[in-house]
C-alpha positions in Angstrom: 23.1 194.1 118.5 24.3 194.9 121.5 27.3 192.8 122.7 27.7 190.7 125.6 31.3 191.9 125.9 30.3 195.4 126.1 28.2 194.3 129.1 30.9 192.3 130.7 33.4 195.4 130.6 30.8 197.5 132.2 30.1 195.0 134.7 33.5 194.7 135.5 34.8 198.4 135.7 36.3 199.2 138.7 35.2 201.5 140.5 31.7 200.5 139.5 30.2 203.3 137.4 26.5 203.0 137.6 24.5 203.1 134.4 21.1 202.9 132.4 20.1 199.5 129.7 17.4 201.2 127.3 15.8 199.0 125.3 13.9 199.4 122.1 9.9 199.2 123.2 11.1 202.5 125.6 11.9 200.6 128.9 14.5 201.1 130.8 16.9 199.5 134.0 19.4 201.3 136.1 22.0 199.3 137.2 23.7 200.8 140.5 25.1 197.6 141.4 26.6 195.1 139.0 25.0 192.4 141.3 22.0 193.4 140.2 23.1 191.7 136.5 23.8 188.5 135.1 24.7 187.5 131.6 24.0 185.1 129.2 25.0 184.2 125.5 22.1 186.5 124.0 20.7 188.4 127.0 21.2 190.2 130.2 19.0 189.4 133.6 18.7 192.7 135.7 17.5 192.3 139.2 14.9 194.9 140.0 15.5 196.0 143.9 13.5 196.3 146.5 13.0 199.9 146.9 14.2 200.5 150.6 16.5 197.3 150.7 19.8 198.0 148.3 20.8 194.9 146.3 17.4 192.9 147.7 16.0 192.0 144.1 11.7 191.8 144.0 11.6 190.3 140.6 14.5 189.3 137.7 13.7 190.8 134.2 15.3 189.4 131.1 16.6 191.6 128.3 17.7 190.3 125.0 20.9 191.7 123.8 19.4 192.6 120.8 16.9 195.1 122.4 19.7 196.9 123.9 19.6 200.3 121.7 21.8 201.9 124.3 23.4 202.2 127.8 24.0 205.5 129.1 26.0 206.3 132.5 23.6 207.3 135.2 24.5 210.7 137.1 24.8 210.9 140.7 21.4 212.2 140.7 19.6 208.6 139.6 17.1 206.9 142.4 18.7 203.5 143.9 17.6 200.8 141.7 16.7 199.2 138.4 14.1 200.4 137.6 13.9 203.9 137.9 11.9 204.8 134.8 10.9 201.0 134.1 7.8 200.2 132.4 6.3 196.9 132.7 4.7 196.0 129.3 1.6 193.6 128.9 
């Protein structure tokens, strides 16, 4: 599992170093903001942005910690947003 301190400390990093939440059914979140995350006890909200408004969230998408199999920084190449390669399941 995934810890929510590990999340906190990238959260908190300054300067902000942008990064990627994959989960375990393949979707994933870039987070180039940490505004654009909150935590809780046992998972992590992660506000999906508008695409031409920075930091203007369309929807909130809850991950449990638990499905975290990894976060990965994102290069300077990465599109604004959280949701670059995010696929809605359903």
């Amino acid at each position: 599992m995934f810890r929510v301190e590990d999340m906190r400390e990238r959260l908190d990093k300054r300067p902000f170093e942008p990064f990627r939440i994959c989960l375990t059914d393949g979707r994933t979140y870039d987070v180039n903001h940490p505004d654009l995350c909150m935590l809780g006890r046992t998972t992590v909200h992660v506000g999906v942005p508008e695409s031409k408004v920075k930091r203007l969230v369309m929807r909130i998408d809850q991950c449990a910690l638990v499905h975290i199999v990894r976060i990965e920084p994102i290069n300077g190449h990465a599109k604004r947003g959280a949701s670059k390669t995010h696929r809605k399941s359903g």
